[in-house]
N, C-alpha and C positions, 0 to 999 in steps of 0.2 A: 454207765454214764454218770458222772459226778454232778450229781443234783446242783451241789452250788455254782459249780462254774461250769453251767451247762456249754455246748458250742452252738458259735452262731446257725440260727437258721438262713437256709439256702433260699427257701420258698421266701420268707419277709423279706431277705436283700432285693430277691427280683419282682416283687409285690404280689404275689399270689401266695402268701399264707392265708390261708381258713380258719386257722385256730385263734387269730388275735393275743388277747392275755393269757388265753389258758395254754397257749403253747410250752409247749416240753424245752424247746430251744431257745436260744439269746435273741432277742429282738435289738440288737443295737441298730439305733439311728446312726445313720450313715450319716458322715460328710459330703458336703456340700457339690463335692469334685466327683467325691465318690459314688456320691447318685447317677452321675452322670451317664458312669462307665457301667454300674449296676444295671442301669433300666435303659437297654438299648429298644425294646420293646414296649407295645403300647398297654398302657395299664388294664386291669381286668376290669376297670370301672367303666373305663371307654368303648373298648367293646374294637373290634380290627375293623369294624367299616366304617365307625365316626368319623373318623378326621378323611376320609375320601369325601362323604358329601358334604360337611363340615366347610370344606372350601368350596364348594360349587358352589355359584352365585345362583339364586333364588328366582326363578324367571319372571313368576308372581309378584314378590316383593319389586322387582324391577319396573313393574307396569302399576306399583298399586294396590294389588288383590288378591295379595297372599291372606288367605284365613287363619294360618295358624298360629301365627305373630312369634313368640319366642318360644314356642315348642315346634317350628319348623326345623326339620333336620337339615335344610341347605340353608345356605350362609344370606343373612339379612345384613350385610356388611356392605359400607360404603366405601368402594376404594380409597387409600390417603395418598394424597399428592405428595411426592417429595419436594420438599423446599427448591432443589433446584434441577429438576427431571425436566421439563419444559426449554431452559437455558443451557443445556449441556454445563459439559466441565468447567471448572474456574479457569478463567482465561491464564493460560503460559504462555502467551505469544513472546517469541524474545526479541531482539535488534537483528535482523538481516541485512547483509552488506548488499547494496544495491550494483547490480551487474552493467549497469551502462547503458540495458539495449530497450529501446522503445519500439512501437510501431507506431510510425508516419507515413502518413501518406499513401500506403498500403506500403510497406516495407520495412525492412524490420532493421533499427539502425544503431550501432552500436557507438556511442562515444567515451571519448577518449580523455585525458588531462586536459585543461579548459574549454571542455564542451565542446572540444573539435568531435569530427565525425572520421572516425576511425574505421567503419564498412558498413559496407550498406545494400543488404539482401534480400530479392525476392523469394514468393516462392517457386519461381521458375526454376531460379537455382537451386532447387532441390530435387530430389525422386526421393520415393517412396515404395517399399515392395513390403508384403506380407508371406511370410515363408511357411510353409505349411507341412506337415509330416516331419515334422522335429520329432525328437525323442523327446517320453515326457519329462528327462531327466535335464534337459539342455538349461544350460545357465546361458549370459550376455558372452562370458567367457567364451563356451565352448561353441555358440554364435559364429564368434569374431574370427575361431579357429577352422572352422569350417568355410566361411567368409574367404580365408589365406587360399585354400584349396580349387574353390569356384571361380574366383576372378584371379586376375591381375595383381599382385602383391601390392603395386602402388596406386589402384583402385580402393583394392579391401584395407587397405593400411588408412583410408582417409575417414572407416567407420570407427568411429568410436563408442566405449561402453554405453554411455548416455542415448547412442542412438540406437540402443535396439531394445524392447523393451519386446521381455518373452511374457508370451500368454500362457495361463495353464490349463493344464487339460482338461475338457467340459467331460462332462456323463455321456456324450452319446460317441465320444473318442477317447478313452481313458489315455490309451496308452499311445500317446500324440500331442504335441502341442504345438504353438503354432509362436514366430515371431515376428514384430516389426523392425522395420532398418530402413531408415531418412540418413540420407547423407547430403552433404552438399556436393551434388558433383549431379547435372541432368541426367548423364546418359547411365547413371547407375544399375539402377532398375533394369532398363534395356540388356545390361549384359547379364546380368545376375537370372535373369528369365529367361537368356537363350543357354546360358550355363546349364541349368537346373533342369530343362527342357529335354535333354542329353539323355539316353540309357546309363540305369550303374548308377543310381542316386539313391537307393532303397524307398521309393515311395515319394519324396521327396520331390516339392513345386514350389512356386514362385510364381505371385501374381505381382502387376503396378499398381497400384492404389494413389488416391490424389494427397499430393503430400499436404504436412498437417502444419508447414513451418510456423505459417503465420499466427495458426494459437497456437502450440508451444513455445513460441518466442515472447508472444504475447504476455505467458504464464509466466516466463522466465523471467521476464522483466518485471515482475511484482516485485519491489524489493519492501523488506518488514518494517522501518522505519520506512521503508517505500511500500511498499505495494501504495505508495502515496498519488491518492488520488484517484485512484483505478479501483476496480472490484475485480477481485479473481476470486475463483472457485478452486483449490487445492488443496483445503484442509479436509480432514475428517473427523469427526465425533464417532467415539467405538463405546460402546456400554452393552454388558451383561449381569446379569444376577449376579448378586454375592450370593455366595453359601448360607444358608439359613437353615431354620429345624424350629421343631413344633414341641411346645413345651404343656405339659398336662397339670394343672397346679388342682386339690383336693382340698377338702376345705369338712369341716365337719356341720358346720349350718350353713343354712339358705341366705342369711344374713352377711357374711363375711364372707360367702363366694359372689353373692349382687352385687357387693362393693368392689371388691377387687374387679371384676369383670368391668362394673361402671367406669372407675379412674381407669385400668389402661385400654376402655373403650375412648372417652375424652381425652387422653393422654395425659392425665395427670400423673400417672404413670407409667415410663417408658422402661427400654434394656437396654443400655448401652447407650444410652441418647436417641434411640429410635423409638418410633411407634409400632405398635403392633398391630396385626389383625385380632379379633376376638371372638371368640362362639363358644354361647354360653347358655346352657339350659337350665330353667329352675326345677327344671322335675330330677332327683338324686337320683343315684344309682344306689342298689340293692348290696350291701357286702356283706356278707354270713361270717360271722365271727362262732367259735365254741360254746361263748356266752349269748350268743345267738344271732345276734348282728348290726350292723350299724349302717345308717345312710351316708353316702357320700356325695359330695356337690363339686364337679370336675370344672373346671375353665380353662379351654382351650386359647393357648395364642399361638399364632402362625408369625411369619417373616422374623421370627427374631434371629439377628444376628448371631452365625457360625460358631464364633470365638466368645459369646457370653456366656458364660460362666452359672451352674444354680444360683448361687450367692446375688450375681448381675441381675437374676430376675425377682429375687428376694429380697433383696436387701430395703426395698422403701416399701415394703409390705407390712412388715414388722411379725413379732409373736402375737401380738395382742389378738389376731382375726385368726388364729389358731388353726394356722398350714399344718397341715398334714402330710405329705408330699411332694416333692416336684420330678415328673420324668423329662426327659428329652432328647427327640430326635431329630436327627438330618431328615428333610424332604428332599422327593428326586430332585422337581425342578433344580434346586439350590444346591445339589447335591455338583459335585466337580474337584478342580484342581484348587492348589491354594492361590491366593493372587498373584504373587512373585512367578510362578508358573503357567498362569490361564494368559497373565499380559503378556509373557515370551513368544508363547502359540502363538495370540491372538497378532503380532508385530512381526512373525515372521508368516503369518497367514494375508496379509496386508501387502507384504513385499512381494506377492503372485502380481497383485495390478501394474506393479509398477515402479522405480527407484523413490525413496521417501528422501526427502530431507532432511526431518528429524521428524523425534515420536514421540511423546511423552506420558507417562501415566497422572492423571490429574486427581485422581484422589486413591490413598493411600487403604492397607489394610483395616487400619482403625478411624478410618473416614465416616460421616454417621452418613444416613442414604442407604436405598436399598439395592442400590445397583454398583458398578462400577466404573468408572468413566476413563478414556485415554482420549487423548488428542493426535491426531497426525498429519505432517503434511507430504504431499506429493512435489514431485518436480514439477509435474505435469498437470494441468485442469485434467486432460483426457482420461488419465491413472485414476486421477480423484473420483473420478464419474464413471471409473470405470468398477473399483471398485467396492461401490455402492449396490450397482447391478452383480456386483459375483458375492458380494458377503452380507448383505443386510436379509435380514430373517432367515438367515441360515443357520445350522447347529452347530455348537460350537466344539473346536475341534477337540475338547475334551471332555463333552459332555454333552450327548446330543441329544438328551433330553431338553436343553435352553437353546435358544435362539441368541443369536448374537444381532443388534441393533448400528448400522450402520447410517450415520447423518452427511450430505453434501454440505459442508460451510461455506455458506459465499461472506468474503471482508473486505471492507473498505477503510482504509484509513487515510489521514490527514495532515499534515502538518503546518500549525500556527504558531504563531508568537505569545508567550506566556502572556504577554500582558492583551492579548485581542478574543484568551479564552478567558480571561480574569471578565473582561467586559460582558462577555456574552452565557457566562459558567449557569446562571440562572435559569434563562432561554434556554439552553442545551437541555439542563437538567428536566425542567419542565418538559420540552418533546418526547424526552428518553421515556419518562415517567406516564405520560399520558396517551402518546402516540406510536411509538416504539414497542416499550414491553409488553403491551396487549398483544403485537404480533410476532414476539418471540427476536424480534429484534434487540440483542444485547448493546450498550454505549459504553468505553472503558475510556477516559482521559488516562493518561499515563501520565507518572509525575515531570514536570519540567525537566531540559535537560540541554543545558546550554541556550539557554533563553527562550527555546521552544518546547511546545508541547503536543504529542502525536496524541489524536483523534480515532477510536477506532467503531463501528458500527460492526455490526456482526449478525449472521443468523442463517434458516435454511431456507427461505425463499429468496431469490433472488431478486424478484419485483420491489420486494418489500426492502430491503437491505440497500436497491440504488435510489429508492426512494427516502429512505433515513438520508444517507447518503447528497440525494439534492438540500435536501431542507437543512442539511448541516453547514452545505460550500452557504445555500443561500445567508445563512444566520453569519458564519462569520464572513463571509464578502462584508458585510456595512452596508450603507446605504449612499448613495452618489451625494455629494453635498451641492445643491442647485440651490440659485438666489430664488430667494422665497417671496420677495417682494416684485419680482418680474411676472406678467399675463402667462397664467398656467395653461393657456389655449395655443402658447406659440412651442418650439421648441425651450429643453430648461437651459441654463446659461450655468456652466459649472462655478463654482466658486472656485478660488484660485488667486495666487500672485507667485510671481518667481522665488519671492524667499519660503516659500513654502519647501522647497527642495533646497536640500542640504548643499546641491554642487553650486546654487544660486542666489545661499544667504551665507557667506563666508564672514562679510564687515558685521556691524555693528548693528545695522538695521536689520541684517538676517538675521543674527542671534535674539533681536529685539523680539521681531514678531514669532519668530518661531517656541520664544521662552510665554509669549503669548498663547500660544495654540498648546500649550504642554500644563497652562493653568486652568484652560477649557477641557483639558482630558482628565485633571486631577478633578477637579469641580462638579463633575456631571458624569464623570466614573464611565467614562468610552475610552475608546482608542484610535485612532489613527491613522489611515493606510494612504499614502501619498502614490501616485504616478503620474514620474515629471514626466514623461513622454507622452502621456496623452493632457496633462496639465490637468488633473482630477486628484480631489480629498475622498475618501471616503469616510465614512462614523463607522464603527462597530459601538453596538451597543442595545438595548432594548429601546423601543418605538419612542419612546415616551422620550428617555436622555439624544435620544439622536434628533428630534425633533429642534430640543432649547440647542442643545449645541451648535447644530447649525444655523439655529436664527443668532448665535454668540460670532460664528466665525465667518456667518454676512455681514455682521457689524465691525466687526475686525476689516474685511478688505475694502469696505466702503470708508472705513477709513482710511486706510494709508493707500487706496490705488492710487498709481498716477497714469496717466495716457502713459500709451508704447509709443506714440511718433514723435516726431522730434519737434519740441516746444522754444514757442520764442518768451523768454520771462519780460516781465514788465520793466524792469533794472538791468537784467542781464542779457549775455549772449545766448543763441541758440545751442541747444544740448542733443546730443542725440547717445547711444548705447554704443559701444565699439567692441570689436573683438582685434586684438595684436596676438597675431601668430609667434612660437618660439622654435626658433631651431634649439641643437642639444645645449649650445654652449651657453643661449640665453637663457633654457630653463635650470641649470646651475647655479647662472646666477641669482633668478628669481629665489630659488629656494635656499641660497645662503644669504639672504635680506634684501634680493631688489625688489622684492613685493612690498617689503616693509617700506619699504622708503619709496616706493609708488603710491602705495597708500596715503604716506606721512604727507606726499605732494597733493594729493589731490581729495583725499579726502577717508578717512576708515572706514567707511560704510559703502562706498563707492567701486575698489577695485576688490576683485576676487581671482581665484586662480581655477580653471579647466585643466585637470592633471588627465580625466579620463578623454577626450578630444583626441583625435590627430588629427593636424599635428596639434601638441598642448598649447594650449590661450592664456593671455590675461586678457577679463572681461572686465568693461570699465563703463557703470552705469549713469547719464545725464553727463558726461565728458562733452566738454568745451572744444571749437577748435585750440584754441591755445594749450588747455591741458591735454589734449589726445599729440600736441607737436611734442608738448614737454615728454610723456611719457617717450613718444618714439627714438627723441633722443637719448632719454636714459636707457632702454634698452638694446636700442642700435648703438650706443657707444659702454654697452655694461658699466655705466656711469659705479665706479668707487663707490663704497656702501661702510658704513661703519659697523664692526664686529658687534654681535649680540653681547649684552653685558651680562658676565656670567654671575650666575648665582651659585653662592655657597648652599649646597646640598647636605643636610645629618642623616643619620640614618633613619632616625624616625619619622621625618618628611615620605609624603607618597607624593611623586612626581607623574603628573594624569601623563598619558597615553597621548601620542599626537596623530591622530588621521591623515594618513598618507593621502587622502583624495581632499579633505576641506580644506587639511593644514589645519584645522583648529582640535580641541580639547574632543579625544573620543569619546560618543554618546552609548553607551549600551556597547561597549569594544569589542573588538572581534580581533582576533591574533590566528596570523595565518601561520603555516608550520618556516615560512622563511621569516619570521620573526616579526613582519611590522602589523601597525596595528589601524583600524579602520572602523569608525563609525559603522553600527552596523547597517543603516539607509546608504550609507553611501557604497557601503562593499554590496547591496544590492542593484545601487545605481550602477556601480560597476561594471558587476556582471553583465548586466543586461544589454549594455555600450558594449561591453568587450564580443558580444557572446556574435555577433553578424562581422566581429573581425576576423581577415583568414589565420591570423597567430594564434587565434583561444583570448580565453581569458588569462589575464596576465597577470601580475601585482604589479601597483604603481607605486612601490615603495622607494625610499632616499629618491624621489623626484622622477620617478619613471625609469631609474636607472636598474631596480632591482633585476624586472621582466623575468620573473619566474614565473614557470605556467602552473597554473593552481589546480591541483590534481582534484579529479572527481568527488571524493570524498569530504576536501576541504571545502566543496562548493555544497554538495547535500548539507552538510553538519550548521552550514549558518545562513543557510534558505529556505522560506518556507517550502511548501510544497509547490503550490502556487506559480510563486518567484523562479524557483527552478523547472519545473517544468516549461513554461513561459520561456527560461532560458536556453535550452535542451532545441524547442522547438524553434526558436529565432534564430539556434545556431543552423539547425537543419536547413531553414530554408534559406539563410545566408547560401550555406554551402551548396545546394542544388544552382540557385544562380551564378553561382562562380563555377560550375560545372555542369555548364551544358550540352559540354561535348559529350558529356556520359549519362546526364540524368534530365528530364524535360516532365515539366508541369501537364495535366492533363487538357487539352484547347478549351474545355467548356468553363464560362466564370464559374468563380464561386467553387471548383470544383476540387478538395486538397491531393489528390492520386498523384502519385508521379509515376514514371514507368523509365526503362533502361533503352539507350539509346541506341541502336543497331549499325553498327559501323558500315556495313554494309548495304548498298541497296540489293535487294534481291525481289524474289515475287511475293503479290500481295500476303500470303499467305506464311510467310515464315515471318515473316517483319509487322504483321497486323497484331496490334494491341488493344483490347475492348476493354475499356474502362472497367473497374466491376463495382462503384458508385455510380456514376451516371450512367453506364452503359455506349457509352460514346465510342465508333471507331477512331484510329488515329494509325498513321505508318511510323514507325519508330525510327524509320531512315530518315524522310522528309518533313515530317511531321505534319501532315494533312490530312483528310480525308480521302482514299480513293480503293475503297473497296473492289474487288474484282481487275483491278491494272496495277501494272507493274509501277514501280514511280518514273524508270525510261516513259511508256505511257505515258502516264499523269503531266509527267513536265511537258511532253507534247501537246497536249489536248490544250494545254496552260496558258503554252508561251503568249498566246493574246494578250491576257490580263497581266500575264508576269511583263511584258515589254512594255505595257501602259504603264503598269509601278514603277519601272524605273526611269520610265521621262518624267512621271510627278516626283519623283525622287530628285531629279536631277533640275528639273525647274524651281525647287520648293529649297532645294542647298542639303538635304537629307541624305543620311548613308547610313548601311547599315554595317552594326558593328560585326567583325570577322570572325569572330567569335562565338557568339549566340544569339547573331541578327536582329538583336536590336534597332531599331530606326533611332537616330542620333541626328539630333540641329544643333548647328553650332553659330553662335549669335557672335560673342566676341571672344577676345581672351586668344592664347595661345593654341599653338594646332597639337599642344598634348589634351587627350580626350582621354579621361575615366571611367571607364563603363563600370553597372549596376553589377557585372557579370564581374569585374576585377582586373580584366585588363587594361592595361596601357597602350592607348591605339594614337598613330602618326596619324592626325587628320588628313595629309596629303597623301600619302601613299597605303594608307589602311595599314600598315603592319602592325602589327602586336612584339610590345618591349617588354624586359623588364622595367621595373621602376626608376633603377640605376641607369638604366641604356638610352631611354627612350630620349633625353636632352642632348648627350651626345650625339644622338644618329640626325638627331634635326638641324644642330648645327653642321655635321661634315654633310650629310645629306643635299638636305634642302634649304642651306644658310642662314640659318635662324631660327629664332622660337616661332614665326609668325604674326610677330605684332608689332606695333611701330616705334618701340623704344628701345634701348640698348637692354643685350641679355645678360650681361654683366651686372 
């Protein structure tokens, strides 16, 4: 062997040389990588059972009364919390397109471009079967194929993927699985389990099961920028271990192993940005060198990060405290696949509960934390929660020495106006911070986005999450603004005046006061919430600014009210309010300047224009007889107007926006995809007016003339949450009143159910409907009560009281409408009758017209309109 250029020793690479300096071989110090891959085993200083009880936690130390303090061989270590282990992953929630379908009223309804209602489903209409003795191989697919073979092709053709969701196989039936299949179609189930029933099925059964429509519609209807307003339970939180390994660090004094042990016991120093575990004895281990031997002082860290490197755990140590070695190994627990590989598994192990929407991994390889986090969500709440029960504390599918940790997320979110979370951003923040994150409740504002801002509350309790959830609608609702200076022992008296609403300060005096109410929101830093339909301001804002504000905008309408009834002046004539109806040709002309020149006559703070109304108005406020004769004339003779004087327009000029619904300069604009543009209070007022119309909501752009129906989307994208839901549901129950023949309210007040209306009388028993709010009977033919009789029956037993109703009917001048039985008085006016229900009924002979029809048939009919003047 050539003495000078001895070769490396084998025994020092893998640390069990004995000889030390007097070795015969090369002692090179390894690099840093190279340690790594050298010392897959545990150092001869440690000894192969340290690092087992090393991590066992101390049971003594745990209560207190461990004696042996830092010469105990089990672990005196205080768990560390990860920064965000408690909160799950960083929130990726992204934009969901909202599907249309709510559930009202017990019914799940789906609408349509301008909040028409497009269907509207029980869960009657559904079945529901659970198919059982599947292979464990069956996908939705091979479902749907077998599906072809059991029924009726245009039965099985009406299941779709979405509705079958396979189970997989439990432990005590491996080789078997089982699937659900909800269709719309009642007698489904029925056939599918007389099918199945049949010899020649290899094992294979079919039970009914009570279908699930109403929450999965429910769920369905959560939409992301939606699930607005609602709390669904469809996400999941997934976290496992990251790969970690235990690293042996040597030290030659007692001194500069205390220290090292100290900082990454404090975390003064970490690996890789993480904290480690530490266990650290001051009593050295014995090393026998040739020269005879030397003490060595070991410090053990645990959880350190897979992918760090010797160097990662060296490097803020320095030479100075004279390392000696570093080994390092994988532990089982942390032991597995790499990440890019465990989150595959773990996402197609998720897809056994049930179809996901999307999935996402929320923190990366080199993410600091000890665990791994993904996010996912289901179609379905039932999937979400289901599971939770098939994967949480289970092993994971590539290492089953770890458990894989499964969370239920329940989310609620919001949607307000930028400037009503500006007011309130404080408040929020505070509950988040104080009442909230104590109980694992997370708050995300998402940045504005088109003049609003989604709200979202999050977390694994459900209690807790619709209770964020209250305290948040309550914070940004506002506070009612009531006259302060009225007996707080009576009912409050809202604050208010007509020009408070955009549709009702067009003139000069509206812009006046309302540029009034927008110096009290700059001033005292609230916001706003106007609703003309119930004639209420609200404040948003903190206690304190909502208090002066509204003692600011009591003093405001104690100035300018004036009485509503019509006033005799001390100098002048009497004045009262007027409304002038337009047909189409008169509102052309309005809106190519007979407004203008209405006004010019009578006064600019005075007339305004009703675009959203049918039929459309000019409203003309404190009008004289003389000026209400004037105005009729110019209208009824489209009196001549003089052309708008056009202005020279440069390019550099910005030309504001005109609102189709004030006519005046758009306030916060809103641009619909047909091109015109609308305050955004008033594309609200809009809505709201349009939304109990049978056409939808419309655009009332170039003068009502545009009438395009303003597609779902374009209505979510510029209403709060609120606002639109409000909308959604006033369209609903428009719609159920204009459709009685097929949908009817439940008889008990107060009660919102509705139920499906049974064309047929038949027996009690196919046509009996039990509320499942109140609990209430009703017959879906007749709409009565009469448990145990036919309604033939019932009408019999009846006819008493039913023949009394109709001589009081007949004495009192009452009928009812032929339609949906309304009782209807008609006092004066023509014998055309409007019902609440939407038809057009001949007071004389009850029939039901169209709109178009109903004047003609009354003239050839029955000679007339029915009133005593010419119907010309």
């Amino acid at each position: 062997m050539d003495r000078q250029h001895p070769p490396p020793c084998h025994f020092f690479a893998r640390g069990r040389c004995r000889n030390g300096d007097s070795c015969g071989f090369r002692h090179d110090k390894p690099s840093d990588d190279a340690t790594i891959a050298a010392a897959p085993t545990l150092p001869p200083s440690v000894g192969p059972a340290a690092p087992v009880r090393a991590w066992v936690p101390c049971k003594f130390f745990q209560r207190g009364r461990c004696l042996n303090g830092a010469d105990c061989v089990f672990s005196h270590e205080v768990p560390v919390a990860e920064a965000s282990g408690d909160d799950g992953p960083a929130d990726t929630d992204k934009d969901e397109e909202d599907d249309g379908c709510r559930v009202l009223g017990g019914a799940v309804v789906t609408f349509g471009a301008g909040a028409t209602v497009a269907k509207v489903r029980f869960a009657s209409d559904f079945s529901a079967v659970r198919m059982q003795g599947l292979p464990a191989t069956s996908t939705p697919d091979s479902v749907a194929a077998l599906l072809l073979r059991l029924v009726p092709p245009e039965h099985a053709l009406l299941v779709r993927d979405a509705d079958i969701r396979v189970i997989p196989p439990s432990n005590d039936e491996p080789g078997h699985c089982q699937a659900d299949v909800q269709v719309e179609d009642p007698q489904f189930a029925t056939r599918l389990c007389t099918a199945l029933s049949k010899a020649g099925n290899d094992g294979m059964s079919a039970v009914a099961v009570s279908s699930n429509i109403a929450l999965t519609a429910a769920a369905a209807a959560a939409a992301a920028s939606t699930s607005l307003g609602r709390v669904d339970s469809k996400k999941v939180f997934v976290s496992w271990h990251k790969p970690t390994q235990m690293v042996w660090l040597e030290f030659a004094t007692r001194a500069a192993a205390n220290t090292v042990a100290e900082r990454f016991r404090t975390g003064i120093y970490t690996v890789c940005g993480q904290k480690c575990l530490v266990k650290y004895s001051t009593t050295g281990s014995f090393r026998r060198t040739r020269s005879g031997g030397t003490t060595v002082y070991t410090v053990t860290l645990g959880d350190v990060p897979d992918q760090a490197a010797a160097r990662d755990v060296t490097q803020q140590i320095g030479d100075r405290l004279l390392r000696l070695q570093v080994n390092m190994q994988s532990t089982p627990a942390g032991a597995g696949a790499d990440f890019a590989t465990a989150s595959a598994s773990i996402q197609s192990l998720l897809l056994g509960a049930g179809p996901l929407e999307w999935s996402e991994n929320s923190t990366g390889a080199l993410a600091a934390g000890k665990r791994y986090k993904a996010t996912a969500r289901y179609v379905y709440e039932a999937d979400a929660a289901r599971a939770v029960d098939l994967f949480h504390n289970k092993p994971l599918p590539l290492n089953e020495r770890d458990t894989l940790t499964v969370q239920l997320v329940h989310t609620a979110r919001l949607k307000v106006a930028d400037t009503v979370y500006g007011a309130v951003a404080s408040t929020v923040t505070d509950h988040a911070v104080h009442d909230w994150k104590p109980r694992h409740v997370n708050f995300t504002a998402f940045p504005a986005n088109n003049g609003f801002r989604v709200l979202k509350v999050e977390g694994t309790v459900r209690h807790d999450v619709a209770t964020a959830k209250a305290t948040l609608e309550t914070v940004v609702a506002g506070a009612l603004a009531v006259d302060p200076s009225l007996d707080h022992n009576g009912p409050p008296t809202p604050l208010w005046l007509p020009e408070f609403s955009s549709r009702s300060g067009t003139g000069d005096r509206g812009v006046r006061i309302r540029g009034q109410l927008k110096a009290l929101e700059k001033k005292h830093l609230v916001a706003f919430l106007y609703d003309w339909r119930r004639c209420e301001l609200r404040v948003v804002g903190t206690r304190e600014r909502q208090r002066r504000t509204i003692d600011g905008v009591a003093a405001l309408v104690h100035a300018v009210a004036r009485p509503t009834q019509p006033t005799q002046p001390a100098n002048g004539p009497e004045t009262k309010d007027v409304a002038i109806a337009l047909d189409r040709a008169q509102l052309a002309w309005a809106a190519q300047g007979g407004l203008r020149a209405i006004a010019e006559a009578v006064g600019p703070d005075k007339a305004r224009m009703d675009i959203v109304s049918t039929p459309k108005r000019i409203l003309v406020v404190s009008c004289s007889a003389s000026e209400h004769q004037t105005i009729l004339a110019m209208v009824r003779g489209l009196q001549k107007v003089p052309p708008m004087t056009a202005v020279a327009v440069t390019a550099a000029d910005v030309v504001p926006a005109t609102c189709a619904v004030c006519w005046g300069e758009a306030e916060n604009a809103v641009r619909t995809p047909c091109q015109h543009w609308y305050c955004r209070d008033c594309f609200g007022e809009m809505c709201q007016a349009g939304a109990e119309s049978a056409p939808g909501i419309r655009c009332v752009g170039d003068a009502a003339t545009c009438d395009t129906l303003l597609a779902l989307p374009t209505l979510e994208a510029h209403l709060s949450s609120v606002v639109l839901e409000t909308v959604l549901e006033s369209a609903f129950r428009a719609y159920v009143v204009r459709h009685t023949d097929a949908l009817r309210n439940c008889p008990t007040p107060d009660c919102g159910q509705i139920y499906r209306v049974s064309k047929t009388a038949a027996s009690a028993a196919t046509t009996l409907f039990t509320c499942p709010a109140c609990i209430a009977p009703v017959c879906r033919a007749c709409h009565v009560a009469h448990e145990g009789l036919s309604c033939a029956d019932h009408r019999e037993w009846a006819s008493g009281g039913y023949a009394a109703l109709e001589k009081a009917k007949r004495e009192l001048g009452i009928k009812s409408c032929p339609k949906c039985s309304t009782l209807i008085e008609k006092r004066d006016g023509c014998n055309h009758i409007s019902c609440s229900c939407g038809a057009h009924i001949c007071w004389v002979c009850l029939g039901v017209f169209s709109k178009d029809h109903i004047y003609p048939h009354m003239r050839k009919v029955h000679g007339g309109l029915g009133i005593d003047v010419p119907d010309e």
